[in-house]
C-alpha positions, -999 to +999 in steps of 0.1 A: +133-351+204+111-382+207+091-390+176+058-388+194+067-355+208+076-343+172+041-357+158+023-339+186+042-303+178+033-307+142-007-316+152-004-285+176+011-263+147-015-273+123-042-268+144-034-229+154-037-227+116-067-234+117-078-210+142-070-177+119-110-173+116-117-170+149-097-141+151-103-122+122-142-125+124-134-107+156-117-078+137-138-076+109-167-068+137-149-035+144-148-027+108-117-036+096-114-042+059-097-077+048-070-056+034-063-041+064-067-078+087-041-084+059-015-058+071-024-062+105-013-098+104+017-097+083+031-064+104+031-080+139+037-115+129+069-098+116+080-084+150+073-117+165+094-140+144+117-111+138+123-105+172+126-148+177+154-148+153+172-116+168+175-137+198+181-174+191+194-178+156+202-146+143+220-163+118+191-168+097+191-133+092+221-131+069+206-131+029+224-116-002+203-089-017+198-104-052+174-130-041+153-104-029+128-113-056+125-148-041+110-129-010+089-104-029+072-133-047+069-154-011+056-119+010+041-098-014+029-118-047+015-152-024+010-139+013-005-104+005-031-119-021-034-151-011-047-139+029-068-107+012-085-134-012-091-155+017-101-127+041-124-117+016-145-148+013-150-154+046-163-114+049-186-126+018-198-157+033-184-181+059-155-195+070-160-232+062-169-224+018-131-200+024-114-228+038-124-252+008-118-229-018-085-218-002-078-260-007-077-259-044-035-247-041-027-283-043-038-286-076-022-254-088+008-267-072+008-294-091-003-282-125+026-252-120+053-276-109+048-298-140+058-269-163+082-250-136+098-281-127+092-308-148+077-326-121+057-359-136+018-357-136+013-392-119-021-412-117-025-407-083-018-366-086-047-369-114-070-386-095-065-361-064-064-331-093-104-348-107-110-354-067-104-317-057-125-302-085-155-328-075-150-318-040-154-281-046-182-282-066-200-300-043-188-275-021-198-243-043-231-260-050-224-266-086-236-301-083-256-321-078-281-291-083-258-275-112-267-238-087-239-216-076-242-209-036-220-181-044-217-153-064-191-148-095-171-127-082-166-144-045-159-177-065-132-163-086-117-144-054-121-181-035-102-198-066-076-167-065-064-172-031-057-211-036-036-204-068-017-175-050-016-195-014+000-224-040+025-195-056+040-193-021+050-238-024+067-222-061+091-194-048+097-209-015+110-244-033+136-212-053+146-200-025+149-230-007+176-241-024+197-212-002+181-205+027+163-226+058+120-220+062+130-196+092+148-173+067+126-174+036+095-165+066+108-135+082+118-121+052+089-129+030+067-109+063+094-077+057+083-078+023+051-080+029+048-054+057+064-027+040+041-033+009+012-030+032+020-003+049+022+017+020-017+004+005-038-002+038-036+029+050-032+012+084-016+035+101-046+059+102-061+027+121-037+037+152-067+043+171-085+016+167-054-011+172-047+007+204-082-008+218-076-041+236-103-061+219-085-053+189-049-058+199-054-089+218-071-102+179-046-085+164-018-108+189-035-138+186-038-141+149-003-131+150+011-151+178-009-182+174-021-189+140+011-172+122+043-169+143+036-201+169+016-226+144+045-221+119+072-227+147+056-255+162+054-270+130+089-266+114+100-286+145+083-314+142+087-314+105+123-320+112+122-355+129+091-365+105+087-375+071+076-345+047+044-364+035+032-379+069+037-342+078+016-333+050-014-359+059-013-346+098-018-312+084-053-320+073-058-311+107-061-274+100-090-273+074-109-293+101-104-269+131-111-243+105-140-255+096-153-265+131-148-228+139-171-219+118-194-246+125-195-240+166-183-203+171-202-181+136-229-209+130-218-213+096-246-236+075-238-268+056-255-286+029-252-328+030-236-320-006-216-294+009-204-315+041-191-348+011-173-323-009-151-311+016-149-348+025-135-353-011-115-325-006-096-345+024-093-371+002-070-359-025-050-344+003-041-384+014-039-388-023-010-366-027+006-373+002+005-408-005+021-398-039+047-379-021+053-411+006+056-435-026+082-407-045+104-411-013+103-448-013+115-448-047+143-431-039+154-445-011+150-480-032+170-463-058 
């Protein structure tokens, strides 16, 4: 694979991220709850990428049952929470204020990691730990006004699902160390799907998901902001470096947020529009940390 072809895959991947609002506005209009958009895309995101590795690398499949908890903690304790949290701000508000919020997991990442891992608190991780926090409450209207856009309880759920979208960095980097991305996915959607099935009460839904306005949402937040992005991106992530693949991920919180800029008219303040610039910012930040870590080790 040529380098530009590999750059362009992970762009590509990225960007479906970005597109999961498009679809589950769509859903939500024909009154699904977030818990249920929840299920719906961990369940056939699950047959996709289950069915993928059934035919092309069934390998992948083989995992010894005691590191089942590594998969519980990746499907059930970071996806499940992590998407209803998200789902749910986007019902509260817009899609643009979800995306931000969802963008504080860095910063759990890296507060977590210190103590988990003993990974070093550098200057550049502080700065893009004081940067994030700046950004969001620009964001959240906290300043320069010192007013709250949103309520309590929608902030709280905003924070929630960028410390549990940043869990999923924690037990993935456990089980990493004994399976591939491909593994620690599929298995981390059974756990997930099962749990769901059991609490969304989805399958009294039948009705509904047989509609094709529904199934076709239901597919396409599936197919191409789950199953496809995350393909598209693991293979470009393999011929590039880990932190330029972080900084061409930035990618996604844009097409997220122009989503909800050109598609569901979402409204931004100046104030609003620099904070999620700041926000960008300590992304580069900690990439740039992560570029300068590998350096260092190759120096070494």
């Amino acid at each position: 694979m040529s380098v530009k072809l590999a750059y362009s895959l992970a762009i590509i991947g990225a960007a479906l991220w970005g597109l999961v609002g498009l679809f589950v506005q769509n859903l939500y209009a024909h009154g699904l709850t977030a818990w249920q958009v929840v299920a719906i895309r961990s369940f056939f995101s699950m047959l996709l990428l289950l069915s993928y590795l059934l035919v092309w690398k069934r390998q992948a499949l083989r995992i010894k049952w005691r590191h089942l908890p590594y998969f519980m903690g990746t499907g059930v304790i970071s996806f499940v929470f992590f998407n209803w949290c998200f789902f749910k701000v986007i019902e509260q508000t817009n899609l643009s204020l979800a995306v931000m919020l969802l963008y504080t997991g860095p910063l759990f990442v890296t507060i977590i990691s210190r103590f988990l891992f003993k990974e070093w608190l550098t200057a550049r991780k502080m700065a893009a730990i004081v940067v994030t926090l700046l950004g969001c409450s620009f964001v959240v209207g906290f300043l320069p006004q010192g007013s709250i856009v949103l309520t309590a309880s929608t902030l709280l759920i905003g924070i929630g699902s960028g410390f549990f979208y940043a869990l999923y960095s924690i037990f993935a980097k456990l089980s990493s160390r004994y399976y591939q991305p491909l593994t620690i996915t599929v298995y981390s959607f059974i756990c997930s799907t099962v749990f769901l099935l059991f609490s969304s009460n989805l399958v009294h839904t039948l009705p509904l998901l047989l509609q094709w306005d529904v199934m076709l949402n239901s597919l396409g937040l599936a197919f191409f902001s789950t199953t496809l992005a995350y393909i598209l991106y693991t293979k470009g992530l393999s011929q590039i470096e880990s932190s330029r693949a972080a900084i061409l991920s930035t990618i996604e919180p844009v097409i997220a947020i122009c989503v909800g800029f050109f598609f569901f008219h979402d409204e931004l303040t100046f104030w609003q529009w620099s904070g999620i610039l700041l926000v960008f910012i300590s992304m580069f930040l900690v990439a740039e940390s992560s570029s300068s870590k590998e350096a260092r080790k190759r120096l070494t």
